[in-house]
C-alpha positions as MATLAB code, in Angstrom:
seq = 'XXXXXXXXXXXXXXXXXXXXXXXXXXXXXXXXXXXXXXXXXXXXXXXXXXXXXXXXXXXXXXXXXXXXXXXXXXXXXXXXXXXXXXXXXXXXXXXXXXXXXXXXXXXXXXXXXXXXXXXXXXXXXXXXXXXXXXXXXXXXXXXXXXXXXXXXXXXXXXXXXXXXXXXXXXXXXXXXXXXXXXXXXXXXXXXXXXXXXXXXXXXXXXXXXXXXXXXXXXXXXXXXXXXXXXXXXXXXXXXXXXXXXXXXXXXXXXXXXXXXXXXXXXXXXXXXXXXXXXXXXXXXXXXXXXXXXXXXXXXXXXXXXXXXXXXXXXXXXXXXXXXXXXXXXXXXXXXXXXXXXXXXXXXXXXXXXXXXXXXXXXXXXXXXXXXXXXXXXXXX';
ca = [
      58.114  -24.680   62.831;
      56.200  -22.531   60.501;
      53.530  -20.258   60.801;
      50.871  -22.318   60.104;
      51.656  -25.019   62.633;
      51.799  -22.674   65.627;
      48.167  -22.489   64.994;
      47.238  -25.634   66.337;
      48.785  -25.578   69.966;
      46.382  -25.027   72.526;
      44.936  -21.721   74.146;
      47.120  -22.093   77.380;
      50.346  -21.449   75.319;
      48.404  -18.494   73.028;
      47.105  -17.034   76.479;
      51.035  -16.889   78.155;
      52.316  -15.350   75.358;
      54.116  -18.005   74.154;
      54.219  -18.687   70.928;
      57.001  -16.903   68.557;
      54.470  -15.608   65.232;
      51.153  -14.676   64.586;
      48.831  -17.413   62.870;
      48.317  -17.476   59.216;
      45.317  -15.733   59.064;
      48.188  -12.443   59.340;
      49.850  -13.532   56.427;
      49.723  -15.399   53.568;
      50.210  -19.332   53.435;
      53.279  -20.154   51.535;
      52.957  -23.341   49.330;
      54.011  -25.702   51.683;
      50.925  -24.257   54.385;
      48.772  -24.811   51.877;
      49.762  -28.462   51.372;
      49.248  -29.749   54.795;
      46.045  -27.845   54.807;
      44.619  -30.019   52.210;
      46.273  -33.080   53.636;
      43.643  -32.790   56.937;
      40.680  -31.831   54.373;
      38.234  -35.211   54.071;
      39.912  -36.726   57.340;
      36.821  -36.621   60.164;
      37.810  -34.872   63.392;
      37.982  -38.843   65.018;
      40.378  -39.851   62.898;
      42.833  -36.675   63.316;
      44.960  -38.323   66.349;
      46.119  -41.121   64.466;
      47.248  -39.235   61.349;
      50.967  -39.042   60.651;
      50.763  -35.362   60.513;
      49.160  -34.598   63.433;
      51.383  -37.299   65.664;
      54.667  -35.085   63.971;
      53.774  -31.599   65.431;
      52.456  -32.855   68.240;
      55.935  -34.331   69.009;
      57.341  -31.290   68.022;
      55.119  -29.014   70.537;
      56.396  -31.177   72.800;
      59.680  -30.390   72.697;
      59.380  -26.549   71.653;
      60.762  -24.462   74.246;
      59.826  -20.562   74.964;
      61.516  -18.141   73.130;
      61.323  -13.753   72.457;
      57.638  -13.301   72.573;
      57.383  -11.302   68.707;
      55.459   -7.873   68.868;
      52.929   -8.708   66.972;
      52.162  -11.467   69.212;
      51.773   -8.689   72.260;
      50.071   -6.022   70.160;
      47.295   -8.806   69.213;
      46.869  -10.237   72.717;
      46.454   -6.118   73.928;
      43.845   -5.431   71.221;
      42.194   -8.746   72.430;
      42.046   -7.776   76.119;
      40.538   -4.388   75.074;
      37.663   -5.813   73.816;
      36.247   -6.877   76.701;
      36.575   -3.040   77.745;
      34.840   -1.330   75.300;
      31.400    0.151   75.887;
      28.875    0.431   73.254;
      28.153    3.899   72.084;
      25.169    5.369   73.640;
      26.088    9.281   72.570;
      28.431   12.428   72.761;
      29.494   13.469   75.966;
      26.506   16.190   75.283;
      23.981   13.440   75.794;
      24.967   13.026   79.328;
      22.048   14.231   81.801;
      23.140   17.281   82.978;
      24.157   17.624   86.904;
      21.685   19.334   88.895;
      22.688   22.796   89.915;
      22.211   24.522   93.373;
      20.953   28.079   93.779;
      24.254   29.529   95.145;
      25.760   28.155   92.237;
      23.567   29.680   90.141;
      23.794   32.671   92.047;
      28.029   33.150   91.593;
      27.685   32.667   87.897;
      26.090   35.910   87.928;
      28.122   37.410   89.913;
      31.305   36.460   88.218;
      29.896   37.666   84.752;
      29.726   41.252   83.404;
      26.457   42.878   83.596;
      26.709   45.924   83.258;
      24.498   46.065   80.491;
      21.995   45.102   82.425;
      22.356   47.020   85.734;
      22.061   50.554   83.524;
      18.266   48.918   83.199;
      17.499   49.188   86.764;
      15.464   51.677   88.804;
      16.470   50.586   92.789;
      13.853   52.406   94.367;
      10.487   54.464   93.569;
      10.629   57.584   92.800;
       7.844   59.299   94.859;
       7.100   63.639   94.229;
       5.357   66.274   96.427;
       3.272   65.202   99.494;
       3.695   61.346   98.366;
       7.373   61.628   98.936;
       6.751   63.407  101.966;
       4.355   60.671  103.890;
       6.690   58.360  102.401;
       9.602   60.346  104.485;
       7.678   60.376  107.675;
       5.656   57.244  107.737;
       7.156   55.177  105.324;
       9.798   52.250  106.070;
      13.555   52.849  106.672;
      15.947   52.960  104.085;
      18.367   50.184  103.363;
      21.725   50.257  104.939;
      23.890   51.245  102.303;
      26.359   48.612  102.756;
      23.192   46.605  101.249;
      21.983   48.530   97.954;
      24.808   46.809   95.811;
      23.198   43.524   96.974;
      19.862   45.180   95.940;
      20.997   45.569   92.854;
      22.179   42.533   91.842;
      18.684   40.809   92.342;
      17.378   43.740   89.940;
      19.963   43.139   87.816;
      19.055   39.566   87.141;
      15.485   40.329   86.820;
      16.494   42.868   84.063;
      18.527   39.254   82.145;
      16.535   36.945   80.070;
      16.887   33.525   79.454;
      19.648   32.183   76.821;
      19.294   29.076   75.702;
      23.119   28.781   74.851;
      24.044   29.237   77.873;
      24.888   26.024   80.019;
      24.050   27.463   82.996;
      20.742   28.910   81.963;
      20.345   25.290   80.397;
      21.172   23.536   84.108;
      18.953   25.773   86.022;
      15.633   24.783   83.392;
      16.742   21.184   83.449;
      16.816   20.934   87.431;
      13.748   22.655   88.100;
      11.998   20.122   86.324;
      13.769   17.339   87.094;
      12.809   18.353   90.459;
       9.224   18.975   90.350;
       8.484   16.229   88.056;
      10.848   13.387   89.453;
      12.695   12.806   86.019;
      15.732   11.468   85.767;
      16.471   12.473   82.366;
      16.988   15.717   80.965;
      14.900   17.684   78.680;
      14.433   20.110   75.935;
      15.005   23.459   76.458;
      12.036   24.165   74.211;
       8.772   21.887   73.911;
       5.164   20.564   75.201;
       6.610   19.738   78.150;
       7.303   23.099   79.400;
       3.385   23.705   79.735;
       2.759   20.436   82.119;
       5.167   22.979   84.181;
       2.911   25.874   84.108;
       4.235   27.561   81.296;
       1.922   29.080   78.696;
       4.083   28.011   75.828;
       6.903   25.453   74.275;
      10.091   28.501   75.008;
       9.682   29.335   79.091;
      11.588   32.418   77.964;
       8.495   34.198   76.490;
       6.913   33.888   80.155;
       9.150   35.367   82.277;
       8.062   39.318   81.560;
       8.585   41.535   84.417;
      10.944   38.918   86.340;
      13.669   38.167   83.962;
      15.814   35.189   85.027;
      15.283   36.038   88.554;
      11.724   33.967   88.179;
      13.833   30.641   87.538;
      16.096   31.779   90.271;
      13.389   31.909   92.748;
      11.639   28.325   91.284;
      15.357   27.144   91.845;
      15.620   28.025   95.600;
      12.294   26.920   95.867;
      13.366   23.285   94.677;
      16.460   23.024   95.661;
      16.002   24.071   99.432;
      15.784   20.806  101.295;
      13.152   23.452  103.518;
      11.159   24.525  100.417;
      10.910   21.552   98.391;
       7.724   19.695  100.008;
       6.039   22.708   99.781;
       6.939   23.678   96.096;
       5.648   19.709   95.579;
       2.490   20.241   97.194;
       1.911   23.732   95.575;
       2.537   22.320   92.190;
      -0.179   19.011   92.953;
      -2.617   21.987   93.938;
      -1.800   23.089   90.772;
      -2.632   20.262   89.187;
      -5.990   19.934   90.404;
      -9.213   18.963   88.518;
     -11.383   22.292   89.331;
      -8.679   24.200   90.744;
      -5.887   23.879   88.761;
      -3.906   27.003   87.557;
      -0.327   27.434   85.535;
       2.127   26.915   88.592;
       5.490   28.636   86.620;
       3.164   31.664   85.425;
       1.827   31.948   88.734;
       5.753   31.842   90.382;
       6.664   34.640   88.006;
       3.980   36.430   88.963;
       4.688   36.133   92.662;
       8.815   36.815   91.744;
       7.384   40.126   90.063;
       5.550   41.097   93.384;
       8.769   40.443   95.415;
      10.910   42.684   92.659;
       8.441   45.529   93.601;
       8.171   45.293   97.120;
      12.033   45.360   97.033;
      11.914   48.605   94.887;
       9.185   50.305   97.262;
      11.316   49.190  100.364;
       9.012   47.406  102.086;
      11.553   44.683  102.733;
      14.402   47.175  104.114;
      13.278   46.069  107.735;
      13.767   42.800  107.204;
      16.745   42.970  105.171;
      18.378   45.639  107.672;
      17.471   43.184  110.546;
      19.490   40.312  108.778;
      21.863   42.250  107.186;
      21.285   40.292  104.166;
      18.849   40.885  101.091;
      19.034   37.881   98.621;
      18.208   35.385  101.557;
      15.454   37.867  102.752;
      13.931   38.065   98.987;
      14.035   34.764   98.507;
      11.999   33.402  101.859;
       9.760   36.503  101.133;
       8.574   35.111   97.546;
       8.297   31.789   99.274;
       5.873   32.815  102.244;
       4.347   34.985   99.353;
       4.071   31.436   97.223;
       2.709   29.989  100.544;
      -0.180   32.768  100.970;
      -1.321   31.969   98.040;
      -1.700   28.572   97.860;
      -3.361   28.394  101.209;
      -5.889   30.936  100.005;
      -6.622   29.403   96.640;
      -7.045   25.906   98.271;
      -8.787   27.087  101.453;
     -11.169   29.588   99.582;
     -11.829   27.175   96.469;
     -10.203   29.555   93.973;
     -10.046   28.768   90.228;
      -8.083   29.998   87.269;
     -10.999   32.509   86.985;
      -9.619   34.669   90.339;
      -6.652   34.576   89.200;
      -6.329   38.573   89.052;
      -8.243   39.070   92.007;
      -6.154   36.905   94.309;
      -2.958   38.475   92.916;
      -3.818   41.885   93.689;
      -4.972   41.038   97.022;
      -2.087   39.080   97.154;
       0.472   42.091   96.667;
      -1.255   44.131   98.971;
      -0.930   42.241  101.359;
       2.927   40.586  100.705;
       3.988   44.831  100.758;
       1.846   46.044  103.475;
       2.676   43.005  106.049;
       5.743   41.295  104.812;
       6.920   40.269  108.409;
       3.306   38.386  108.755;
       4.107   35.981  106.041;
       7.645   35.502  106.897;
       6.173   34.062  110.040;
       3.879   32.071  108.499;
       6.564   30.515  106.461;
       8.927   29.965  109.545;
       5.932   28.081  111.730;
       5.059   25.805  107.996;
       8.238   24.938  107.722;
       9.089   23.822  111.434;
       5.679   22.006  111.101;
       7.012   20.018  108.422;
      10.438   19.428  109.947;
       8.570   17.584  112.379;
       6.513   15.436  110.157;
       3.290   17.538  110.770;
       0.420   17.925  108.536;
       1.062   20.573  106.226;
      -0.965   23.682  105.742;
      -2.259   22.757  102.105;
      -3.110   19.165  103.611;
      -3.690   16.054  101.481;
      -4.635   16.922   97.450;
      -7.151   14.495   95.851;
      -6.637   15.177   91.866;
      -9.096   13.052   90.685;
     -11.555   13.649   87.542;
     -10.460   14.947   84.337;
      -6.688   15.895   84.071;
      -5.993   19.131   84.088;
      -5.525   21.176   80.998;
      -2.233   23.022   79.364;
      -1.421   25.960   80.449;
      -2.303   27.415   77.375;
      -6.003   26.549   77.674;
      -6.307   28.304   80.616;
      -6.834   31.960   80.897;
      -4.413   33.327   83.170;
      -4.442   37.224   84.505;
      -1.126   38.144   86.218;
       0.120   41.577   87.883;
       1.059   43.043   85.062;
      -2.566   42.592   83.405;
      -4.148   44.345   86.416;
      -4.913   47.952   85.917;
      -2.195   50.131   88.441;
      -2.898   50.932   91.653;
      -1.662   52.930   94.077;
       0.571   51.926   96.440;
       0.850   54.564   98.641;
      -0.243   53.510  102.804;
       0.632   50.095  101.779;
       4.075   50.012  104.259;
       5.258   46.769  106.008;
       4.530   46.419  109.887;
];
């Protein structure tokens, strides 16, 4: 039987393999193909089963037995099963959305890389002279147990790193924060308009973070990530969101990160930190009963972005001078809402105009308060 005649057994026999060479359409028709191939040309399809032709291979099927199944014959059926596997493109690997990342995970790719660079930057504690140092000695807090300080100094250390945009992990961190706060499933830019509906005053969130280094996102990142935290950073961020009272919620978080680095520096969490033996956890739920304060006093008191200095600096006094007070605050919100309770910012009505971009709004953080004097302002 030649080539061209296989072509015209059914799909049962093509489908089992059995069928001894590819059809013509793999190689070219010798004369005698291309004879029968005219023979059925003219002939309509209801005449085909009474032509002579037809009635011979059909007889000749019918007595064909199975034989060695050709390669060609196997690669062909392979490539044809494949077909129904293959997925249309849709991107690189690079276009994947990136996996969310938690804090600790965050937290052990700094510790894992070098930065000694960075750690030369730091300044643990305040340097205090004459009778300052000396009230500081007798009334001040306790020191931090030394098998802490290198724990200390981490956190400063990663305030003293900004963000790089080629790194992954600096990449994962931006993506999940706002994944998180705005519900997206999809990833985003690392630079762009979007950054602002965040709270940021520009497109790069790098150019915010003065004072707090990558230790800002860190904080944003426990704050979202912590089953504990995350209604609260949700309701913080619709607050700041409002129609009258809206204010940038990222600048305002890296101002509140910046008032956490110095109360570490002037000691006023060593208490705490001594207490737990531990000084990243303690940071961390101090910047979010810090976060808290806030929030309850900008709702409660009707603040706008035109406070904005005002409330920080009240704000820091009172984060360093009572630092256990809003850790308890933070522990009572949090059981409240464990248990389904009303929270303490209560229901947020946004309606009227939507709020502006960050940008429009004229912002005053810690660092664009004139300095103050810290001294008397211990933790109790």
């Amino acid at each position: 039987m030649n080539e061209k005649s296989c072509s015209f057994h059914n799909e049962k026999e093509f489908r089992d393999g059995q069928v001894e060479s590819v059809s013509a359409g793999n190689s070219p028709p010798n004369d005698k193909d291309s004879s029968a191939l005219l023979a059925f040309r003219g002939i309509p399809i209801s005449e085909l089963k009474n032509h002579s032709l037809l009635r011979a291979l059909t007889t000749e099927a019918n007595g064909w037995a199975p034989g060695v199944v050709s390669p060609e014959v196997l690669r062909a059926q392979e490539e044809w099963e494949a077909v129904q596997n293959i997925q249309p493109e849709t991107g690189s690997q690079t276009d994947q959305p990136a996996q969310l990342i938690s804090f600790s995970e965050a937290l052990q790719h700094f510790q894992t890389i070098d930065l000694s660079s960075f750690k030369k930057r730091i300044q643990p504690t305040i340097r205090r002279t004459g009778l300052a140092a000396l009230r500081h000695c007798l009334f001040g807090p306790p020191k931090l147990h030394q098998g802490l300080r290198e724990e200390r100094d981490l956190v400063l250390t990663i305030a003293q790193c900004g963000l790089d945009s080629r790194d992954p992990t600096h990449g994962r961190v931006l993506k999940t924060i706002y994944k998180k706060l705005t519900g997206s499933k999809f990833d985003c830019a690392l630079h762009g308009d979007h950054w602002e509906d965040l709270g940021f005053q520009g497109a790069n969130p790098a150019t915010d973070l003065r004072g707090a280094g990558f230790l800002a996102l860190l904080h944003l990142l426990y704050l979202v990530m912590d089953s504990k935290t995350l209604l609260m950073a949700q309701e913080i961020f619709r607050l700041s969101h409002h129609h009258i009272q809206q204010f940038p919620f990222c600048l305002m978080s890296v101002n509140i990160t910046r008032i956490a680095i110095q109360a570490l520096r002037e000691e006023c969490l060593s208490r705490e930190c001594n207490r737990q033996q531990k000084v990243i956890p303690v940071v961390n739920s101090f910047y979010a009963a810090t976060f808290l304060h806030l929030a309850h006093v900008w709702k409660t008191q009707q603040k706008t972005i035109a406070d904005s200095g005002f409330v920080l600096k009240d704000l820091e006094v009172l984060a360093k001078k009572s630092p256990r007070r809003l850790l308890k605050t933070l522990e009572i919100y949090l059981a409240g809402v464990s248990k389904g309770q009303t929270s303490l910012l209560g229901a947020q009505k946004c309606r009227g105009a939507p709020a502006p971009h960050s940008k429009d709004l004229t912002f005053t953080g810690v660092c664009d308060l004139p300095p103050h004097s810290s001294e008397g302002t211990w933790p109790v």
